[in-house]
C-alpha positions as CSV (number, residue, x, y, z in Angstrom):
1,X,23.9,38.4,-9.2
2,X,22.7,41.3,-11.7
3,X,25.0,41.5,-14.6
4,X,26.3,45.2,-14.6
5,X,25.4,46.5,-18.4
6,X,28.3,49.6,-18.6
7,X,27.7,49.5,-22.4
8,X,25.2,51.2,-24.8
9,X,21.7,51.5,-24.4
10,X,20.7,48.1,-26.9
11,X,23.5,46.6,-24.7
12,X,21.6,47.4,-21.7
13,X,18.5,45.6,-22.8
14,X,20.1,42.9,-23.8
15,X,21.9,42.5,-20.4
16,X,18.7,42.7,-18.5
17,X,17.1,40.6,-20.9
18,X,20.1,37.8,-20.3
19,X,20.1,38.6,-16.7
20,X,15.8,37.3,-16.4
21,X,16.6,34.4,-18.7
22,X,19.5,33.3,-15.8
23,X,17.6,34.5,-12.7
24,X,14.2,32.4,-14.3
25,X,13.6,29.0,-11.6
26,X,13.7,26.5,-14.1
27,X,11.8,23.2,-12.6
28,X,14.6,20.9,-12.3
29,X,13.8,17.7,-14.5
30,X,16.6,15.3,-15.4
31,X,15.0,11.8,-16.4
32,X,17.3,9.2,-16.0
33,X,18.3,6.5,-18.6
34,X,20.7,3.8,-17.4
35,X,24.3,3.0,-18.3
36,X,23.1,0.2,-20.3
37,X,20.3,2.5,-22.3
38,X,23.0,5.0,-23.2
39,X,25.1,2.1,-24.9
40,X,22.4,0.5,-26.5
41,X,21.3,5.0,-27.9
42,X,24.3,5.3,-28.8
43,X,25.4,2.2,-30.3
44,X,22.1,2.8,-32.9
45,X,22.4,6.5,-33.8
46,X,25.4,5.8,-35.9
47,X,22.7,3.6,-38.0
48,X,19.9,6.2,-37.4
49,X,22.2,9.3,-38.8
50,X,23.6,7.1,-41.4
51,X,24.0,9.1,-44.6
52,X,22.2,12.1,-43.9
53,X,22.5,13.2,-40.7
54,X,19.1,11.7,-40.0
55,X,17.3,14.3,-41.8
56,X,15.5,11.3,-43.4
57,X,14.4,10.2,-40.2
58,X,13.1,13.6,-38.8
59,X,11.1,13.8,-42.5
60,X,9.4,10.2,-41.6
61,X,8.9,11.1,-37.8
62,X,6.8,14.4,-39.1
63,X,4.6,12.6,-41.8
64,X,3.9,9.7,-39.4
65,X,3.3,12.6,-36.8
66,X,0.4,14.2,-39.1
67,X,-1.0,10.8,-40.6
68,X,-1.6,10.3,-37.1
69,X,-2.9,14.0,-36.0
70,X,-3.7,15.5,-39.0
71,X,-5.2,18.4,-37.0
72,X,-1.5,19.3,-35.8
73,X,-0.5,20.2,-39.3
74,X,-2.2,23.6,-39.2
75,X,-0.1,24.1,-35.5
76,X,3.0,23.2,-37.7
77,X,1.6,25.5,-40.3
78,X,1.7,22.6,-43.3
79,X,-1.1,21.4,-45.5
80,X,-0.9,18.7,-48.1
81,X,-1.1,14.9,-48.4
82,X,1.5,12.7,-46.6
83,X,3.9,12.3,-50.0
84,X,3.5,16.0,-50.6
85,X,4.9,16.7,-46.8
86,X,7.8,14.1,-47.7
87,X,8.6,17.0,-50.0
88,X,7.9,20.1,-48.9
89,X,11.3,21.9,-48.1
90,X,10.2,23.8,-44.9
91,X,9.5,20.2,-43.5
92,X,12.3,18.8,-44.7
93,X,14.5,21.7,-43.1
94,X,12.5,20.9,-40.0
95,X,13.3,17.4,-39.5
96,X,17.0,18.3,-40.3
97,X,16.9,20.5,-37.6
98,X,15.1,17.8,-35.3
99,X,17.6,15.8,-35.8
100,X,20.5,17.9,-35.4
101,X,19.6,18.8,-32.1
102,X,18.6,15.2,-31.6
103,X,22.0,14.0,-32.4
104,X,23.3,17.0,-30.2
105,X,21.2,15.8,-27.5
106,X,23.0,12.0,-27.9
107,X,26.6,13.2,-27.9
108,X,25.5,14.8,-24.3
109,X,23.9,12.0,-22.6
110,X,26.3,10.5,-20.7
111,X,26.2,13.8,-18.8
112,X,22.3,14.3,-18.3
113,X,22.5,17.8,-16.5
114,X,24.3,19.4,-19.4
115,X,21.6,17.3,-21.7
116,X,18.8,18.5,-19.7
117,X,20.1,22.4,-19.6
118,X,21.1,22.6,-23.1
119,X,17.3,21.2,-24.1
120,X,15.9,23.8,-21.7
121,X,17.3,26.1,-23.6
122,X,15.8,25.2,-26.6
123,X,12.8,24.8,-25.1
124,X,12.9,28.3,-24.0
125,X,13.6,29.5,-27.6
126,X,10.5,27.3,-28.8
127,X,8.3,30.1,-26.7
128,X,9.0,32.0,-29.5
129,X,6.7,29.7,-32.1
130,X,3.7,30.0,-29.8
131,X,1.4,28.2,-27.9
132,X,3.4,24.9,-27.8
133,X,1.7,21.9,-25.7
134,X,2.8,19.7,-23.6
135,X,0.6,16.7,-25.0
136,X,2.1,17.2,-28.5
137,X,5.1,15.3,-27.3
138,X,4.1,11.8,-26.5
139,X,2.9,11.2,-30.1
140,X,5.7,12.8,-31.8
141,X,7.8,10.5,-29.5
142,X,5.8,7.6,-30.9
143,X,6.1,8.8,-34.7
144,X,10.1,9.2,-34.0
145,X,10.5,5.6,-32.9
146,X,8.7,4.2,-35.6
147,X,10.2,6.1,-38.2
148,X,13.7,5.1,-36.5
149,X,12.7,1.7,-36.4
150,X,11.8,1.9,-39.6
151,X,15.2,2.8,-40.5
152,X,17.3,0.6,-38.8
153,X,14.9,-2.8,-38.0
154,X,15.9,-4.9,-35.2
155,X,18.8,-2.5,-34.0
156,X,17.0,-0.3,-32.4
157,X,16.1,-0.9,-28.5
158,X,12.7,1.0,-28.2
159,X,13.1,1.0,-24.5
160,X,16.0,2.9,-24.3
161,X,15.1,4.8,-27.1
162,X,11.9,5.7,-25.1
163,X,13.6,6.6,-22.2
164,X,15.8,8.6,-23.8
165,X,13.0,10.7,-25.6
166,X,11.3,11.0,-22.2
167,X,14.1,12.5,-21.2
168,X,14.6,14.8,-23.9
169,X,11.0,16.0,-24.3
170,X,10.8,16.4,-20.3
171,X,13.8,18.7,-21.0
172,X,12.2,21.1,-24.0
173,X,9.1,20.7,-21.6
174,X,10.5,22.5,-19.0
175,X,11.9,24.9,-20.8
176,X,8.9,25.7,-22.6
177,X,7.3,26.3,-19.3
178,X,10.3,28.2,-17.4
């Protein structure tokens, strides 16, 4: 169904734009984590968010990311050593946000097809930072559970934490791609 734009012209555009977006085939991709998983996400993000949101986390993930692939900081338009990253304020915003829409993606989980929509969605809106590869997500994946683990120890279960970011980054995948 079109949407019917009756208002003015910039109105128009943006109807049409809306109506692509929601007429678009997304590739359906909802990984599954299990009951147990959930409980075990869930029952660690309390520890992982403690005291600032996580922002601390998303900080690590990204230095650990770049130590690792130091060719990727020029994608993520940053230079500098790993302690100057640790304080660079545009990083530090971006790990916020990281986490933020990590801790959104949590509070979702028990219901993976609003998850996995609300992740294509951002996914779509990452088109907008360019060229964005699907092989930069299974060493971010492996930068966030070590700077999680690093935060938390013992608590954290890396195998539901890895399903759970398998399912996330299949979801900003597809949207990327949609």
């Amino acid at each position: 169904a079109s949407l019917q734009p009756f208002f003015v012209a910039p109105i128009r555009s943006l109807c049409e734009s809306l109506n692509e977006v929601l007429e678009r085939k997304i590739p359906e991709v909802v990984t599954m984590v299990s009951a147990s998983q959930v409980a075990a996400i869930k029952n660690s993000w309390g520890d992982i968010a403690a005291g600032d949101g996580g922002a601390s986390v998303g900080v690590d993930m990204f230095v650990r990311y770049f130590a690792a692939n130091p060719s990727m900081k020029t994608v993520f338009g940053y230079t500098g050593s790993p302690e100057h990253l640790r304080h660079n304020r545009k990083l530090q915003s971006h790990g916020r946000k990281v986490m933020e829409q990590l801790g959104l993606a949590i509070s979702e989980i028990d219901d993976m097809g609003r998850m996995t929509g609300t992740l294509k969605s951002l996914g779509i809106r990452h088109k907008a930072f360019g060229d964005i590869k699907s092989e930069y997500f299974p060493p971010l994946g492996v930068a966030l559970l070590a700077a999680m683990e690093a935060k938390v120890g013992s608590k954290l279960d890396k195998g539901a934490w890895g399903a759970a970011y398998k399912a996330i980054s299949d979801a900003i995948i597809a949207g990327i791609h949609a």
